[in-house]
DRENTITOR-244261 format. One line per 10 residues: number of its first residue (from 1); their letters; for each residue x, y, z negated of C-alpha. Coordinates in steps of 0.1 Angstrom, whole numbers, m for minus. Last residue first. Example, Ala and Ser with C-alpha at 12.3 -4.5 7.8 and 13.67 -1.06 7.14 Angstrom:
2
2 = sa = 137:m11:m71; 123:m45:m78;
//
This chain:
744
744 = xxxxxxxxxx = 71:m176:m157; 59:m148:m133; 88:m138:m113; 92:m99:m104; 125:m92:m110; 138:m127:m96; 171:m112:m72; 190:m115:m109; 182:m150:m109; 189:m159:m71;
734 = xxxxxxxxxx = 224:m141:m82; 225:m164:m114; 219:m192:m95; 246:m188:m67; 273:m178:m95; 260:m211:m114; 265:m233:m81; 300:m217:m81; 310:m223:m118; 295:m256:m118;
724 = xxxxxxxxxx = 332:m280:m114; 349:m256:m133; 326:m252:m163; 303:m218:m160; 268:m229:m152; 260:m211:m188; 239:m238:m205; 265:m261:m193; 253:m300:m204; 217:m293:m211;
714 = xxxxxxxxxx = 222:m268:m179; 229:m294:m155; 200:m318:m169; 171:m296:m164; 187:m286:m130; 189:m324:m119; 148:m330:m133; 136:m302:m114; 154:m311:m83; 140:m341:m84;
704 = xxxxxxxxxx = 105:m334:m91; 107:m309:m59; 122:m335:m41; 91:m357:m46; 71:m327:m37; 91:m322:m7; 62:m322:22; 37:m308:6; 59:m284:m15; 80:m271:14;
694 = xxxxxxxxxx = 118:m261:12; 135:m245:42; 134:m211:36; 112:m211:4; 105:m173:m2; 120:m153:m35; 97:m160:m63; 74:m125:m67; 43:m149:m80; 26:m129:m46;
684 = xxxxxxxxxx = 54:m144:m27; 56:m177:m40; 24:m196:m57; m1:m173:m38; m3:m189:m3; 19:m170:26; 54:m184:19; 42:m221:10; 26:m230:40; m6:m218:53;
674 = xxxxxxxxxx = m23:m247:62; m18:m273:32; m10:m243:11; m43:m222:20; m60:m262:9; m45:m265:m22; m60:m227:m31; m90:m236:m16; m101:m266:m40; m84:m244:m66;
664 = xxxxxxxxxx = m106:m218:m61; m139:m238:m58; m164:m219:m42; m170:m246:m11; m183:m247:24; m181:m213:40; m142:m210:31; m135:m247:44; m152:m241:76; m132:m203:84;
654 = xxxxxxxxxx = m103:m221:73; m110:m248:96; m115:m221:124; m85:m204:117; m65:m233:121; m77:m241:156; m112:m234:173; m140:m211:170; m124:m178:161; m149:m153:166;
644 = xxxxxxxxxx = m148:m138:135; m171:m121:113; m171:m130:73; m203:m120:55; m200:m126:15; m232:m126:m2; m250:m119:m35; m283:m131:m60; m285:m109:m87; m269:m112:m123;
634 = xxxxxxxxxx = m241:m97:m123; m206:m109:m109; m211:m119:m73; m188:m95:m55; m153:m89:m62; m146:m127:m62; m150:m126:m24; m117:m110:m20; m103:m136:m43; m113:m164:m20;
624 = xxxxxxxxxx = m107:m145:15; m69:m142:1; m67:m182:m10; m81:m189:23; m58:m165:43; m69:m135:58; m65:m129:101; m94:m150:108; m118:m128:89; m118:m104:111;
614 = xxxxxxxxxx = m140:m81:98; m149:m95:59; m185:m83:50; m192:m85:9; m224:m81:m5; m239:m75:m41; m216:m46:m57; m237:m39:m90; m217:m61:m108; m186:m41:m102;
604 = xxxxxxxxxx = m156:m54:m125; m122:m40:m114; m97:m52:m93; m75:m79:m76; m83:m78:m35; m91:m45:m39; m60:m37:m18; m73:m59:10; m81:m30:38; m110:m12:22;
594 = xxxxxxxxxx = m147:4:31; m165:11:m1; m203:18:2; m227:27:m20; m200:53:m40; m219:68:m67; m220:36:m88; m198:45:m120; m178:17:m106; m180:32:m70;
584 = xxxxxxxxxx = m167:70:m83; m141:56:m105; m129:31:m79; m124:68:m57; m112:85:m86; m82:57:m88; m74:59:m51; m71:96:m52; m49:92:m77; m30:62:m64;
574 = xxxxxxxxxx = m23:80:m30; m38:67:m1; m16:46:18; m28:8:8; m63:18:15; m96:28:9; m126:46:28; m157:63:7; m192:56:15; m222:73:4;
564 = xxxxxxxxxx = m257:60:11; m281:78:39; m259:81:65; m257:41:70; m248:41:107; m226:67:108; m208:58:73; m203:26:87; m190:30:122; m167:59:108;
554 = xxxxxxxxxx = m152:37:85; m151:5:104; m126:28:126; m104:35:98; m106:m2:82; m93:m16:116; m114:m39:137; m89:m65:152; m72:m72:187; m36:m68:171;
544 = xxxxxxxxxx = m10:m57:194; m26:m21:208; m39:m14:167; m64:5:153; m57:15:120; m53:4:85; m56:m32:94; m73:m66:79; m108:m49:73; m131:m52:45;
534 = xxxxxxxxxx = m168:m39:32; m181:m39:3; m214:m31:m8; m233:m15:m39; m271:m28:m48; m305:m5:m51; m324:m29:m28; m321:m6:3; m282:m14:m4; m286:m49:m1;
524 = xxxxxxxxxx = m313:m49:28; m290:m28:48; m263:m55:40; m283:m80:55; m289:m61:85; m257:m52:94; m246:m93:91; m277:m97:116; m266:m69:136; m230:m86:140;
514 = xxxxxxxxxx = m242:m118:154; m229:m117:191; m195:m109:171; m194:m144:154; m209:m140:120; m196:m168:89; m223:m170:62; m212:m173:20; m240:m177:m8; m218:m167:m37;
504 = xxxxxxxxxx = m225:m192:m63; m247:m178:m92; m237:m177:m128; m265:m191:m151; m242:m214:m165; m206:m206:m174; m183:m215:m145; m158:m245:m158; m125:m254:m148; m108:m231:m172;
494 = xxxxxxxxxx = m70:m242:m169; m44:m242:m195; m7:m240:m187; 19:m249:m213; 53:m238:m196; 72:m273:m189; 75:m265:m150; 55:m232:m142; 62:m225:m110; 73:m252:m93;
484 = xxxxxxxxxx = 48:m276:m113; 20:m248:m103; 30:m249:m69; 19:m286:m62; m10:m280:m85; m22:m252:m67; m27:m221:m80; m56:m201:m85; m55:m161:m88; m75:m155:m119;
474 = xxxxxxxxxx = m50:m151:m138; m38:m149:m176; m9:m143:m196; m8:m153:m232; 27:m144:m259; 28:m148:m290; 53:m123:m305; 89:m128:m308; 99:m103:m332; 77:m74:m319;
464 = xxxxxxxxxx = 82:m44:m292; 106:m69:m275; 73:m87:m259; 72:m57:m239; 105:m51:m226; 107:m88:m220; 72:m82:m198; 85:m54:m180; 119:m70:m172; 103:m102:m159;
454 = xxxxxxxxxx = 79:m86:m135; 44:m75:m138; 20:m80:m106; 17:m116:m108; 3:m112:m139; m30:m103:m136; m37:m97:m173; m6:m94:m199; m13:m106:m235; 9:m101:m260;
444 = xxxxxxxxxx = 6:m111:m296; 24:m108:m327; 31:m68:m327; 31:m58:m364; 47:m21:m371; 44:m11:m332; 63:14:m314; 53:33:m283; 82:64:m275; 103:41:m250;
434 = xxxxxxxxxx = 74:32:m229; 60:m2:m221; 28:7:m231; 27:32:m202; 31:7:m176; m6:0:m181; m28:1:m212; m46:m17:m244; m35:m16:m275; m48:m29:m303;
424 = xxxxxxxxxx = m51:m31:m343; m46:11:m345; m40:21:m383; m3:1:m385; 15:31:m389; 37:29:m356; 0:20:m334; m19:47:m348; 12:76:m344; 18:65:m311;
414 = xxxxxxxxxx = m23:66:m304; m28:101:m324; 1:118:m300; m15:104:m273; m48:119:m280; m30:153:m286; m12:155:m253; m18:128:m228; m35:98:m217; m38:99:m180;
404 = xxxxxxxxxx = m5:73:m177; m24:47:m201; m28:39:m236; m60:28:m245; m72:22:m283; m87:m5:m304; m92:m3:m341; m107:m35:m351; m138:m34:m377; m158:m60:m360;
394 = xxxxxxxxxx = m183:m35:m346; m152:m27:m322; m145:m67:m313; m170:m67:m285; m179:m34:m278; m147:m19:m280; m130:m49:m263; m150:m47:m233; m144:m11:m228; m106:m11:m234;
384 = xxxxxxxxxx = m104:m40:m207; m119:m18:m189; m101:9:m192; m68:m13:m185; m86:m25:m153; m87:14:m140; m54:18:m150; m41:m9:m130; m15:m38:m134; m29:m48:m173;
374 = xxxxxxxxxx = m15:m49:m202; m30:m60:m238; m13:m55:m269; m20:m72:m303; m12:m61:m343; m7:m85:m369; m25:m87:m401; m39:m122:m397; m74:m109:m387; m60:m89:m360;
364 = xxxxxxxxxx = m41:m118:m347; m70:m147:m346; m91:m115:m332; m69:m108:m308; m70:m144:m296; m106:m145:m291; m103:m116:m272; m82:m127:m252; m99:m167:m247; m129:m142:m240;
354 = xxxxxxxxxx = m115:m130:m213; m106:m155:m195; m144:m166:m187; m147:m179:m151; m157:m150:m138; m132:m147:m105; m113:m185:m115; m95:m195:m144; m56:m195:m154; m44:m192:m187;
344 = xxxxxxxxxx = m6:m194:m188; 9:m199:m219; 40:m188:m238; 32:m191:m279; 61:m187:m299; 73:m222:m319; 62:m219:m356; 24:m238:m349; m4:m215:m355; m7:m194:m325;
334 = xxxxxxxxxx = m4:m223:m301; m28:m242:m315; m49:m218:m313; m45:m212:m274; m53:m248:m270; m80:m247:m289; m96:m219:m270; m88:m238:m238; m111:m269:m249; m134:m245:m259;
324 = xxxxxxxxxx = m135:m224:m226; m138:m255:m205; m166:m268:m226; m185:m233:m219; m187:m208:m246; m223:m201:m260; m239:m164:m255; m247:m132:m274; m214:m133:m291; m212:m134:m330;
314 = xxxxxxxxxx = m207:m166:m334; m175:m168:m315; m160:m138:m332; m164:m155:m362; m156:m187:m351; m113:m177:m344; m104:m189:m373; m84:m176:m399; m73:m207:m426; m53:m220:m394;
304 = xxxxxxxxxx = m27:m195:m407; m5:m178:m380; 31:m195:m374; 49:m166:m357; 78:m174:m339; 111:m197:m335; 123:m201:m298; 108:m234:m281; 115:m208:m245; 136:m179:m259;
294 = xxxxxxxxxx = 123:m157:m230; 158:m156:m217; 151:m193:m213; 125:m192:m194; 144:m173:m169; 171:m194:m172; 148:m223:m160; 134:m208:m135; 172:m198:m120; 180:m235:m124;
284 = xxxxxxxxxx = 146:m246:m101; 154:m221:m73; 188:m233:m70; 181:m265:m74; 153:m265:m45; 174:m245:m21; 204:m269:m24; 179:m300:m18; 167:m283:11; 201:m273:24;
274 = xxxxxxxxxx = 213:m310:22; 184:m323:39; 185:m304:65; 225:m310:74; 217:m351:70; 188:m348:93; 204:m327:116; 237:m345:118; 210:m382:122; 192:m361:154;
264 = xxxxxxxxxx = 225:m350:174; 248:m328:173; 233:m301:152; 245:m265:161; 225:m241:138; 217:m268:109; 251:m286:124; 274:m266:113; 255:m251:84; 253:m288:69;
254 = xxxxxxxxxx = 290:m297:80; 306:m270:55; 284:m271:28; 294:m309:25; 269:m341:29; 249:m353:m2; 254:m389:m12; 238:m378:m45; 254:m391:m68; 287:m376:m48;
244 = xxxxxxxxxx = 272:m348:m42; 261:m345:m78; 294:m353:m93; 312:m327:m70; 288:m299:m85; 271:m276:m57; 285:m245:m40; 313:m259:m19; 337:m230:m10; 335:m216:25;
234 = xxxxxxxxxx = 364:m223:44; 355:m250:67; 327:m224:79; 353:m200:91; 359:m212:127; 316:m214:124; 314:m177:122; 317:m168:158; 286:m193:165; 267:m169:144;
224 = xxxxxxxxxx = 278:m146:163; 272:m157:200; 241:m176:187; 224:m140:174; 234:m123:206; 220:m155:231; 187:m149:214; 185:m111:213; 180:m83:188; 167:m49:194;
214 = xxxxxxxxxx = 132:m58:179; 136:m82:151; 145:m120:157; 136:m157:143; 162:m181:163; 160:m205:185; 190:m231:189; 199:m253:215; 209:m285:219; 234:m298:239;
204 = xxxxxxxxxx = 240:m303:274; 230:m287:306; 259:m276:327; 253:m251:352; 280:m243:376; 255:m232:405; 223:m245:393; 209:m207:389; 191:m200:356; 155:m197:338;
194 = xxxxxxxxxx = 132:m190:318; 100:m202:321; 67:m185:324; 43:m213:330; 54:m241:344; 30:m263:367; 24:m300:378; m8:m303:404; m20:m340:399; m54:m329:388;
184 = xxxxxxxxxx = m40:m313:359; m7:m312:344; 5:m279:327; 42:m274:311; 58:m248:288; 95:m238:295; 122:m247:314; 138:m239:345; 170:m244:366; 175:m230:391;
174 = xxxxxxxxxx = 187:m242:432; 179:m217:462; 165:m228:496; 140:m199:489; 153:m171:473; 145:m157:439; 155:m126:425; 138:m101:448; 101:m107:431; 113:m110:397;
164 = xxxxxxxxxx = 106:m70:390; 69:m84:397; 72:m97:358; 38:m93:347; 30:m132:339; 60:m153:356; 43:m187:371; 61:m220:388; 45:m241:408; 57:m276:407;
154 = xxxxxxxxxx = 66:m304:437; 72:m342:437; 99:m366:431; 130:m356:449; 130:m320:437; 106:m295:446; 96:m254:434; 63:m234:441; 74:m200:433; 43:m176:416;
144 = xxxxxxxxxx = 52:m137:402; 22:m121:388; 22:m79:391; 20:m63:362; 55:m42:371; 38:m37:406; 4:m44:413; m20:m75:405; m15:m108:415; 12:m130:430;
134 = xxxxxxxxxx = 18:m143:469; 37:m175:467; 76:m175:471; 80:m212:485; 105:m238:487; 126:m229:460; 148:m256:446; 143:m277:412; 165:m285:384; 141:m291:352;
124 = xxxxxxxxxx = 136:m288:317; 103:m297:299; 84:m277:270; 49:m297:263; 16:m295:268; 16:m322:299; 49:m341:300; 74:m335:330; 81:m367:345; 64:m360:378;
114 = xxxxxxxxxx = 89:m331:379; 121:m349:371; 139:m342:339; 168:m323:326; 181:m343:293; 203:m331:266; 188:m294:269; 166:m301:235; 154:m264:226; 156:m259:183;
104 = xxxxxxxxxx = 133:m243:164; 130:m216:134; 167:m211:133; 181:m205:102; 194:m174:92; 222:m189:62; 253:m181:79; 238:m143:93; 234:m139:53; 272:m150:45;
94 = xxxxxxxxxx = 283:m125:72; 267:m96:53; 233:m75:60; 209:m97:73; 174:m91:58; 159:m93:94; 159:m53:89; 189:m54:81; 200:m75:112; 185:m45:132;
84 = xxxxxxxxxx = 200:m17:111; 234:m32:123; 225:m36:160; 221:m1:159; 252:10:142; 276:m13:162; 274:m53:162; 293:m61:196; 321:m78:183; 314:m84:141;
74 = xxxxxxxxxx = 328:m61:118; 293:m47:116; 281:m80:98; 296:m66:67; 320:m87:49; 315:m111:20; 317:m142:47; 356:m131:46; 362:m134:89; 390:m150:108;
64 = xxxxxxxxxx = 396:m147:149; 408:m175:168; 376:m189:180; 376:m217:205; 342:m232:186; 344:m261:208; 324:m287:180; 287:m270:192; 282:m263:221; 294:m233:243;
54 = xxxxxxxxxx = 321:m248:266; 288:m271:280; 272:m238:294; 245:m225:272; 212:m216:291; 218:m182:317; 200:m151:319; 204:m135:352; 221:m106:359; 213:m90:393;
44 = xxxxxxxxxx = 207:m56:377; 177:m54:376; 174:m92:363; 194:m78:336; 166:m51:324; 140:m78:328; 148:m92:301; 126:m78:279; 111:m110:292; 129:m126:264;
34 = xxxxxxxxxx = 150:m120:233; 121:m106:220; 110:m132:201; 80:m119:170; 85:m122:138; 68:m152:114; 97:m157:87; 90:m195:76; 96:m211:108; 121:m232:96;
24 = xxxxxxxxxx = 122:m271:112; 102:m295:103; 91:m303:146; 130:m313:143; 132:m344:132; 98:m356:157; 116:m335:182; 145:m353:183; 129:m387:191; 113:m368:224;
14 = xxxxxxxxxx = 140:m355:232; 163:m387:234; 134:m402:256; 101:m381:269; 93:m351:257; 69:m346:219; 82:m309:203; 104:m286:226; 97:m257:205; 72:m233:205;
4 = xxxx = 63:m203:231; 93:m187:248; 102:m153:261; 135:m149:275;
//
């Protein structure tokens, strides 16, 4: 049955249920199908039904046992189909089907009387047909209306495109309905409900609703998860007795009971609260063995604070800001005290981070050590190549790029550089990573972007040397919520400066009635010698989505400004042709470059002016923030144009927040405030498995906590393997292993 939000603010028992449950998981955004799909049953007479009281929670009259490590296909009713349809929802064992939470619960304690149903919110109901009104439209589209009674009052009932309903109503029946409600005028009406005859109906309980996958239904999912629960008792309790205990934490067992079937409000508190906690540990322990196969406080390289970093300094056209300083001393102090160097530099689009790289180069260089820099594409890589030749080439360092395209005789000379000591630095992609690329003297590492390198590829790297320095640097902000998650004790420095002469991005929002004006401005940019970009949120047109798509901005574009090439960009065209086409608009014969996000992180344009976002109300802040970062790095005035015609709602404050202020942090906290932790950078883009149930707003004192407990397990059992840890550590070290791409 189709449904629209949970059942948030009724009156009485569901109403104070709500409040504890308006929390609840709704972290993995898929569509409900469960629902008016259903019109194949009501073809065949069958009509959906609510739970029956024999199918609550505490009579789980299952006989049957299952080992959680099994496949969900041994299951009833879970064949091949139904088995690549859990998969898909990331469901492949019984122990992952346990741990699908639902992303709302319905309250079916109460039914309630028609003039008590509450305005804009989900009410249930027992009500008889008096009327079948005549509907709209024609045939499978056609709108199906009932005007229902009970002893207070009458309500109309609407089913959008569902004339397939027509015969299954009679009047003088009984059903019961619920769904979403509308009061106006006096005139009480329910808007596409499901539904269920009275005739042996029970409503009790509460009920709950579940994120699904196409070919998956509600009443499916509760069936088997509900088969599981005779085996819950058996699972084995995954966190320390002592902290339980400390903690006044309730067992494994009773929190998944009563997360999918809770009871009552005080069993769903206690179950929530437990699994949060759990989550947060987890996490939290598998950070900190992360850092510590990076030898966190390990031993390094103390280099002399007799070679400064002021040469280079002075010989720049151009002052450092304070922020830069105060970071530059940081980073030195770092590099010359006998505990490796791991920090985190993170600064804005052109805030400066750079220099603190080079700057460090040059502190290693001049010490007799050698330096590699990495970065996620090869176009960055050759410019990072570019920017260190000319600023640390007439310096005497030997620099030298090592990337996929670098081949044959002038590889040969760079492996053979960089194992005699003659090449200084190395700058390149994957390829530095290499079996065949040995260095004499590696003492620093520097990795750019780093959210897109994962733990193995950076070890790899830093293995090249006896435990080099180590700097990685972003541009992506962070909140500060995340940032503790994240980072913990790492030493992170921030550049909270702009240096001066740098221009804001003057940024206008276009609602469609105002697209010409948008044209028009980027007509005058590229009429003015100047590059543009232009972005969409989808490849293609789509039936679902009622967004511009990148392919039909394309041919919009290109016919309306013939005169200046444009090329089109996205997530499916090979990475050759995508590198020659960011070739082509850096060298500046490509005037306009059409793209779906994937140059959300890339190269340095400054001849690239204007930016127009379609449908900007399908980005999120922190995404619209680094999009806009592409343009606005030389010297002339530029512009971000964001169309939507969003006026109301989340998207509209986003919309506000993104016009009023250039401040990446400033947005970053904000995208987490209305995004939630799964869509802003600190999670998925850091490559940390997604909070479940776990938010940082909301949790940040538990997030502390957790912190703190996990520092302390492992000071007492480094390995998590002492009888009363051994399965909390099993639980870590699988999130651990999962962490391939976690930036630390």
């Amino acid at each position: 049955m189709q449904h629209t939000g949970g059942y948030n603010r009724s009156h009485g028992r569901a109403g104070r249920l709500s409040d504890e449950l308006s929390g609840a998981p709704n972290r993995q955004h898929r569509s409900d199908r469960d629902g008016h799909a259903f019109k194949k049953h009501c073809k065949k007479t069958r009509k959906k039904r609510l739970p029956l009281a024999s199918q609550q929670p505490g009579r789980f009259a299952m006989t049957q046992s299952y080992d959680l490590d099994q496949s969900v296909s041994v299951l009833r009713g879970v064949g091949p189909k139904k088995t690549e349809a859990l998969a898909r929802l990331g469901i492949e064992q019984l122990r992952d089907l346990l741990y699908h939470f639902p992303r709302e619960y319905r309250d079916l304690r109460s039914v309630l009387l028609i003039n008590d149903l509450p305005d804009g919110q989900k009410g249930l109901v027992c009500a008889r047909v008096v009327l079948i009104l005549p509907g709209r439209g024609y045939g499978r589209n056609k709108t199906m209306r009932l005007l229902v009674e009970d002893a207070t009052g009458q309500m109309e009932v609407v089913f959008f495109r569902s004339g397939f309903l027509e015969r299954a109503f009679s009047v003088g029946e009984t059903w019961y309905f619920y769904g979403p409600v509308q009061v106006k005028d006096g005139r009480v009406r329910m808007m596409h409900p499901e539904f269920t005859r009275a005739d042996g109906y029970e409503p009790r309980g509460i009920e709950p609703v579940y994120p699904l996958t196409k070919g998956l239904s509600q009443r499916e999912l509760r069936n088997w998860i509900r088969a599981l629960m005779a085996d819950v008792g058996n699972l084995e309790e995954t966190l320390p007795a002592p902290l339980l205990e400390e903690k006044k934490i309730c067992s494994l067992a009773y929190a998944l009971r009563h997360m999918h079937f809770p009871s009552d409000e005080t069993a769903y508190r206690l179950a929530r609260f437990r699994l949060i906690y759990e989550e947060l540990l987890t996490l939290q322990a598998a950070l900190f063995m992360s850092r510590s196969r990076f030898g966190e406080g390990r031993k390094g390289i103390a280099f002399s604070p007799s070679i400064s970093m002021q040469p280079f300094l002075e010989a720049l056209p151009y002052a450092p800001t304070g922020a830069q300083r105060r970071v530059l001393g940081e980073v030195s102090g770092d590099m010359e005290s006998d505990r490796s160097m791991n920090r985190l530099v993170q600064g804005d689009v052109g805030s400066g981070k750079t220099l603190i790289a080079q700057a460090a180069i040059f502190k290693a260089v001049s010490s007799g050590y050698q330096a590699a820099m990495m970065a996620p594409t090869e176009l960055l890589a050759r410019q990072h190549f570019e920017t260190l030749k000319r600023d640390l080439g007439p310096m005497g360092i030997e620099i030298a790029l090592l990337t996929g395209s670098v081949s044959g005789k002038a590889k040969a000379e760079v492996l053979e550089g960089l194992k005699s000591g003659r090449i200084s630095v190395a700058v390149g992609t994957h390829a530095i990573l290499s079996a065949g690329v040995e260095f004499v003297h590696l003492g620093l590492v520097i990795t750019d972007e780093q959210h897109r390198f994962g733990v193995n590829q950076r070890l790899m790297l830093t293995e090249k040397g006896e435990n080099p320095d180590v700097l990685v640097m972003t541009a992506t902000p962070i909140p500060r919520t995340l940032a503790v998650v994240l980072y913990g004790d790492l030493d992170i420095s921030l550049i909270d400066e702009m240096p001066p002469g740098r221009q804001p991005v003057y940024t206008e929002r276009f609602g469609e009635g105002d697209r010409e004006r948008a044209y028009r401005l980027l007509a005058d940019e590229l009429y003015a010698g100047h590059q543009a970009y232009v972005v969409a949120p989808l490849i293609e047109d789509s039936d679902v989505l009622d967004s511009r798509s990148a392919e039909s901005l394309y041919r919009e574009i290109s016919g309306r400004f013939p005169d200046y090439k444009s090329a089109l960009l996205h997530g499916q065209v090979p990475p050759k042709e995508k590198e020659a086409v960011m070739e082509q608009f850096y060298a500046g014969e490509i005037r306009i470059l059409v793209s779906t996000v994937v140059i959300e992180v890339g190269i340095d344009v400054p001849n690239a002016t204007v930016m127009l976002i379609e449908g900007a109300e399908r980005f999120g802040l922190a995404q619209l923030h680094q999009l806009r970062g592409r343009v606005g790095r030389g010297r002339a005035r530029s512009y971000c144009l964001i169309i939507t015609d969003v006026t109301s709602g989340i998207a509209d404050e986003r919309a506000d927040v993104f016009c009023r202020t250039s401040d990446g942090f400033v947005i970053a906290e904000k995208d987490l405030e209305l995004r939630g932790p799964g869509e802003v950078f600190g999670f998925r883009q850091h490559g940390l498995p997604e909070l479940v149930l776990a938010d940082p707003l909301r949790h940040a004192r538990l997030f502390q906590e957790s912190r703190d407990d996990a520092r302390r397990l492992l000071e007492r059992d480094p390995s998590l393997k002492s009888p009363e840890n051994r399965a909390f550590g099993q639980r870590v070290r699988t999130l651990f292993e999962r962490m391939e791409h976690v930036v630390l």
